[in-house]
C-alpha positions as CSV (number, residue, x, y, z in Angstrom):
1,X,110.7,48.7,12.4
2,X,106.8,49.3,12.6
3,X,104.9,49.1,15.5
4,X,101.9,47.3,14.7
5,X,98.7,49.0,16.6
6,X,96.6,46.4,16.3
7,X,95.9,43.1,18.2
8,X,96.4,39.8,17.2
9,X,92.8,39.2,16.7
10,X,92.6,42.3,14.4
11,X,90.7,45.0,16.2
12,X,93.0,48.0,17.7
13,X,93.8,48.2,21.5
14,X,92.3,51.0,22.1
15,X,88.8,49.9,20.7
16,X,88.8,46.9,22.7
17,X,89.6,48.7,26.0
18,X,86.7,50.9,24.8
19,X,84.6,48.2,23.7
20,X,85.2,46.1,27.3
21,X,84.2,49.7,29.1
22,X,80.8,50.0,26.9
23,X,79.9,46.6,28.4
24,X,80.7,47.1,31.9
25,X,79.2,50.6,31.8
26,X,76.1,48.9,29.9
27,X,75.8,46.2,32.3
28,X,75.7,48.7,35.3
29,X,73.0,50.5,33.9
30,X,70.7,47.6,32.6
31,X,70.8,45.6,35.4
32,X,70.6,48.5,38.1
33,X,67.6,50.2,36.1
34,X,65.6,46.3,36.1
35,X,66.5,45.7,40.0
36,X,65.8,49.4,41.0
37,X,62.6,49.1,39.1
38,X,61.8,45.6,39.9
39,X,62.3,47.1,44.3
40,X,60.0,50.6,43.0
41,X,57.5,49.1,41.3
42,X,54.9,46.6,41.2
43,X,52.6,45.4,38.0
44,X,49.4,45.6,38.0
45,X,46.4,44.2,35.7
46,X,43.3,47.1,35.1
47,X,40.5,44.8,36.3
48,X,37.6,46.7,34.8
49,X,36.7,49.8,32.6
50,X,35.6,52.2,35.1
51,X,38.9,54.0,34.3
52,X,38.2,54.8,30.6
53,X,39.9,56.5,29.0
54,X,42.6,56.8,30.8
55,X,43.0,53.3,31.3
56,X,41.3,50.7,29.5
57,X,40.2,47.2,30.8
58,X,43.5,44.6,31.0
59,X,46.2,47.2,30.8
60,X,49.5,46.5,32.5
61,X,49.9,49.3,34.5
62,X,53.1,50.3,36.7
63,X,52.6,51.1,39.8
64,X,55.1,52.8,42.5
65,X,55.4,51.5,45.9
66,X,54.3,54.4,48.1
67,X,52.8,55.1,51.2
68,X,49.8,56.1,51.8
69,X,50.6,59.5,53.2
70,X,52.0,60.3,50.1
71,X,49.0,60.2,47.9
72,X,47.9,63.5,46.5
73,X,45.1,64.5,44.8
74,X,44.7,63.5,41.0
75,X,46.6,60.3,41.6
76,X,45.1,57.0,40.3
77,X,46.2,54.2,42.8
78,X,45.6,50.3,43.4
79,X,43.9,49.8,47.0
80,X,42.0,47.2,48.6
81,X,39.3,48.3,51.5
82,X,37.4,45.7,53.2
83,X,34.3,47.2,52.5
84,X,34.8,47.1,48.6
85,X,35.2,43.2,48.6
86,X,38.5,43.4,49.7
87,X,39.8,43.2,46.2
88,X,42.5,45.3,43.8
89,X,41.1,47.7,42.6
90,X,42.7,50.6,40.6
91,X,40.6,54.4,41.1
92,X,41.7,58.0,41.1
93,X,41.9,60.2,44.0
94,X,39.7,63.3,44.1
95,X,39.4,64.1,47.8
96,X,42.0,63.6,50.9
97,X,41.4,64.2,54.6
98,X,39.1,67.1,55.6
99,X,37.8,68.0,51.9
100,X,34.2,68.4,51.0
101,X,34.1,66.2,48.0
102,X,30.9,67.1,45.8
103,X,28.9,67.2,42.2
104,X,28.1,68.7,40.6
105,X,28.3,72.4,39.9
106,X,26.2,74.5,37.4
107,X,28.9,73.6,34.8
108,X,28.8,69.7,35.5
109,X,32.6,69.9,36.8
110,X,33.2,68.4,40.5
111,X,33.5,70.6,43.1
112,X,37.1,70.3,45.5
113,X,35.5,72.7,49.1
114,X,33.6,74.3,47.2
115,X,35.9,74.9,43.7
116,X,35.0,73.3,40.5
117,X,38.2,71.3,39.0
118,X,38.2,70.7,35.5
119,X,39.3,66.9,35.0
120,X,40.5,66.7,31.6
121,X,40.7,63.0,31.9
122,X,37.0,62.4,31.6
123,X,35.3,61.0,28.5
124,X,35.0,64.0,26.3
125,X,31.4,65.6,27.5
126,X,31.0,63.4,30.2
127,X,30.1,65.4,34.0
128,X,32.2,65.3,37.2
129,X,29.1,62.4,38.0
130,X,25.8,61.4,36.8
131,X,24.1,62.0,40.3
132,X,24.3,64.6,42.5
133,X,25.9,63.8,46.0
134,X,28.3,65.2,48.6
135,X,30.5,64.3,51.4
136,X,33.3,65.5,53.8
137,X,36.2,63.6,54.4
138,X,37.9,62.5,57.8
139,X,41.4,63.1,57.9
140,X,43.3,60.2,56.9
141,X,40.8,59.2,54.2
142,X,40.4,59.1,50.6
143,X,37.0,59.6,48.0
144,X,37.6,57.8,44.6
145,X,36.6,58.3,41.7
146,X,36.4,56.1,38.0
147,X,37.3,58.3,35.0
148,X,34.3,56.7,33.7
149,X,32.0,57.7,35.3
150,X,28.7,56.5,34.3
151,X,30.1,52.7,34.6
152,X,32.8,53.1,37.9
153,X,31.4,51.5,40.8
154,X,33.7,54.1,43.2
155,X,32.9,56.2,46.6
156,X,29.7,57.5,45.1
157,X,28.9,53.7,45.2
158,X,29.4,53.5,48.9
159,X,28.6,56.7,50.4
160,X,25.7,54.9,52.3
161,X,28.4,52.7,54.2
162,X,30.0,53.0,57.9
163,X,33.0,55.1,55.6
164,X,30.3,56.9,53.7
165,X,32.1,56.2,50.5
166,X,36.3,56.9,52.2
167,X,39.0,54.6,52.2
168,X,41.8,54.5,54.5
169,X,44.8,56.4,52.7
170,X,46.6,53.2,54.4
171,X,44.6,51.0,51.8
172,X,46.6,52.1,49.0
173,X,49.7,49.7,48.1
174,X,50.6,52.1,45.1
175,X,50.5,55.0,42.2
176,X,50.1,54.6,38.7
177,X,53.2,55.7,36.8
178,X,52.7,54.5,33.3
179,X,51.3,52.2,31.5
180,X,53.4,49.1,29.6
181,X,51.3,47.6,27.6
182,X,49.0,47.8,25.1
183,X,50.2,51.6,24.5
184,X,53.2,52.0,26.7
185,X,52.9,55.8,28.1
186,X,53.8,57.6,31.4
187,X,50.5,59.2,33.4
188,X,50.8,62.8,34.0
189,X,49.8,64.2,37.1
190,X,46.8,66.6,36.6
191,X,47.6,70.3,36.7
192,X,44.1,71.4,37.6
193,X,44.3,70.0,41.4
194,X,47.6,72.2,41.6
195,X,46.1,74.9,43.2
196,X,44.3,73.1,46.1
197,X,46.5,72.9,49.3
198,X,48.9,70.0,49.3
199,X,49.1,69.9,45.4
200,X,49.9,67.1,43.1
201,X,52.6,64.5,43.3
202,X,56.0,65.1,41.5
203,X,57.1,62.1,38.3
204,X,57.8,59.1,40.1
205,X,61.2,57.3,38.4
206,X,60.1,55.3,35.7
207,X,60.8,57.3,32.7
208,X,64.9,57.6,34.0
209,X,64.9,53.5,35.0
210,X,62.8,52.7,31.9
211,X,65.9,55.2,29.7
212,X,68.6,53.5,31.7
213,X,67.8,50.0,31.0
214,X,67.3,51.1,27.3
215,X,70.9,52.8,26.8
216,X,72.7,49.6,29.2
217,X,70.9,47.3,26.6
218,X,72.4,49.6,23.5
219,X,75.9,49.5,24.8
220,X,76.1,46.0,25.8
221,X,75.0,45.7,22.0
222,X,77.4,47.7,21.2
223,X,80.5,46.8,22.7
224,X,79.8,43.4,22.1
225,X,79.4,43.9,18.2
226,X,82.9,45.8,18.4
227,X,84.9,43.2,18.3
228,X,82.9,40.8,15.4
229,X,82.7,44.0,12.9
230,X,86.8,45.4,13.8
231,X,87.4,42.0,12.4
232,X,85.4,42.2,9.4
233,X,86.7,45.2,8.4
234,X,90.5,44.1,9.1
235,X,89.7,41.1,7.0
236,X,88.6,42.9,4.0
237,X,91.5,45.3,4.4
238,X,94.2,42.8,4.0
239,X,93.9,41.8,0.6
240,X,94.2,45.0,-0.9
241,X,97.0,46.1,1.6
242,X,98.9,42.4,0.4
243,X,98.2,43.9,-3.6
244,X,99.6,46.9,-2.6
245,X,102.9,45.8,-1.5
246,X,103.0,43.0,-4.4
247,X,102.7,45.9,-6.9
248,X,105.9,47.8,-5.0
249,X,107.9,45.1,-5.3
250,X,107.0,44.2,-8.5
């Protein structure tokens, strides 16, 4: 006598079992990816162009939840600052606390206490600022900058202010991560304020949560599709295996 390895619905034991753990696994890994992300991260809308070409008026930004003692130079953020109307505004951060911020040098190129920083995210030929200007930062502040900047109404904008152009590092409600839509793409950190003390910020985690949710969604799909197609295939087998034994016997 035969043992027969396969279920009564057609598919083999084994696949199901396999099948049921795809699912589960899939599950786990698409909904723990959205929730984690949905806690990290908070959307955001790019009011305005001053941020060109880096990011262009109405993207849908990602931003990560962070502190403001965690912001590092190169960063582009979302703030608000009473004295800037108190309204979301996305910028980059090109000075912290106790930094002489100023433009520009002999090259055009903005100067970090003193150092020129190239800023690769400019508009190709466009200087570290249109006007000249410079200002030291009290510690727990922050001078912003558009990547635009011949249209960004930033620091520069307020230097004549009771802040002289800082905002409070406690302003910032997050970092920019990546971009969703219209060209979905992560923001990398740039390598030119390395060198200054304190660095750049590491990746935050939406490349892993954004992979995570993908491969949960692929084997939910999967699995789920394991089942349907065992079937087909069992189906179209049976015939032939029937026309097989026929011819034996005959």
């Amino acid at each position: 006598m035969s043992v027969n390895p396969r279920t009564k619905d057609g598919h083999g034991r084994l696949g199901s079992v396999l099948s049921g753990l795809a699912v589960a696994v899939g599950c786990v890994l698409f909904l723990g990816g959205f929730a984690l992300g949905a806690v990290l991260y908070q959307p955001y809308t790019v009011p305005s162009d001053s941020m060109t070409p880096t990011l262009a008026v109405g993207s849908k930004v990602l931003a990560e939840r962070i502190d403001g003692t965690d912001v590092r130079r190169g960063d582009v953020v979302v703030f608000t600052d009473p004295l800037w109307g108190n309204v979301t505004m996305v910028k980059r951060v090109v000075g912290v606390g106790g930094d002489t911020v100023a433009c520009c040098g002999t090259d055009g190129r903005l100067l970090i206490n003193g150092k020129p920083v190239d800023e690769p995210y400019l508009p190709k030929g466009q200087p570290g600022s249109n006007y000249v200007f410079s200002t030291t930062l009290p510690a727990g502040k922050l001078f912003l900058l558009g990547d635009e900047r011949r249209n960004s109404v930033d620091s520069r904008a307020h230097l004549q202010d009771a802040a002289h152009g800082a905002v409070s590092a406690s302003s910032v409600v997050g970092r920019v991560d990546a971009v969703v839509w219209p060209s979905p793409t992560v923001l990398e950190r740039p390598a030119s304020f390395a060198a200054l003390p304190g660095g750049i910020s590491g990746p935050g985690p939406v490349a892993p949560l954004f992979y995570a949710t993908v491969a949960g969604c692929v084997l939910i799909l999967a699995g789920a599709a394991y089942g349907p197609l065992a079937r087909l295939a069992a189906s179209k087998q049976a015939p032939a295996a029937g026309n097989t034994r026929d011819r034996v016997s005959a």
